[in-house]
C-alpha positions in Angstrom: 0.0 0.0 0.0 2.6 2.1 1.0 4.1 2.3 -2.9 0.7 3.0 -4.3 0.5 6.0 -6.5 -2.7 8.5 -5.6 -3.8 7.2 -9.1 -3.8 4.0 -9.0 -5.2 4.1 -4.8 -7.9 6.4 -6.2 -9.3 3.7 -8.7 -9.6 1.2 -5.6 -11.0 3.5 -3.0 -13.9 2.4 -0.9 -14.2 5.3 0.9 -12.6 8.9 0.5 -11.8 11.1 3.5 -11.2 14.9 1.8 -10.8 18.5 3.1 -8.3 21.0 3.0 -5.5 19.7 4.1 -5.9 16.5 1.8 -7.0 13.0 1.0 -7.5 10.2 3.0 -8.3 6.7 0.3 -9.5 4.4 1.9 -8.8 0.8 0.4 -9.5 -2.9 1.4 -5.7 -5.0 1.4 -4.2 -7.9 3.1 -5.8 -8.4 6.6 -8.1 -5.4 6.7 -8.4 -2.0 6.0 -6.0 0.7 5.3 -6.1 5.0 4.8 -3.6 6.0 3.0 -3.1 10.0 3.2 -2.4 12.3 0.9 -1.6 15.8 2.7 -1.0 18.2 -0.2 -2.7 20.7 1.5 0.1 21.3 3.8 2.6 22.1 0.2 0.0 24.7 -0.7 -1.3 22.5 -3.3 -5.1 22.0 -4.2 -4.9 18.4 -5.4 -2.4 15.5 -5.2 0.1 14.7 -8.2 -1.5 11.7 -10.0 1.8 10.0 -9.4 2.8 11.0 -5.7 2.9 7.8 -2.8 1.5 7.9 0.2 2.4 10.7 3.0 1.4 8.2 5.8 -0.6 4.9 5.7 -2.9 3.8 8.4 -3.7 0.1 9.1 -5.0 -2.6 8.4 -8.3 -2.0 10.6 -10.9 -4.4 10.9 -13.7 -1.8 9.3 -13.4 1.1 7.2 -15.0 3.2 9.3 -13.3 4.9 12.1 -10.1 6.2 9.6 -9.6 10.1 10.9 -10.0 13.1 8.0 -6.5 14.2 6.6 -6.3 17.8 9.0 -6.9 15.4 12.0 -4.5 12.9 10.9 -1.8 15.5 10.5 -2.4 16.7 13.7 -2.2 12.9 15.5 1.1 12.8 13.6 2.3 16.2 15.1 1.2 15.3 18.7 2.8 12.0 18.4 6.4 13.1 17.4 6.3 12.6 14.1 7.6 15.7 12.6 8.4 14.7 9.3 5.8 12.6 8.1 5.6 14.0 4.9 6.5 12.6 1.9 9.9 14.2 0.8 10.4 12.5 -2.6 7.9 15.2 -3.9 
């Protein structure tokens, strides 16, 4: 999941988390389900590159509900130590 372009994780989405800061796809994988999150928001960007990977995945959870939206995400990330989650191969 983790390698999955927003292109080709857009074609398999279930669900789709979306607001300002980005896109959270939600897709079905190997032992449950997984968000994987797309913050172009936080670039300054309205929409992901068709080609970019993942900025963080999330998973596998047992349902598909439950995945947080992208600003809320970031945030967990931030108040968990992870200050730099995002994707630097942009």
């Amino acid at each position: 999941m983790r390698h999955l372009s927003y292109r080709e994780a857009e074609g398999k989405a279930l669900k789709v988390l979306v607001d300002g800061v980005g896109e959270g796809l939600v897709l079905e994988g190997e032992g449950g389900y997984y968000a994987l999150y797309y913050l172009f928001g936080l670039q300054g960007r309205r929409a992901p590159d068709p080609e970019e990977t993942p900025d963080w995945v999330e998973g596998p959870a047992p349902s598909w509900e439950g995945f947080r939206l992208p600003y809320d995400q970031a945030r967990w990330l931030e108040e968990n130590g992870y200050m730099s989650f995002v994707n630097e191969s942009k």
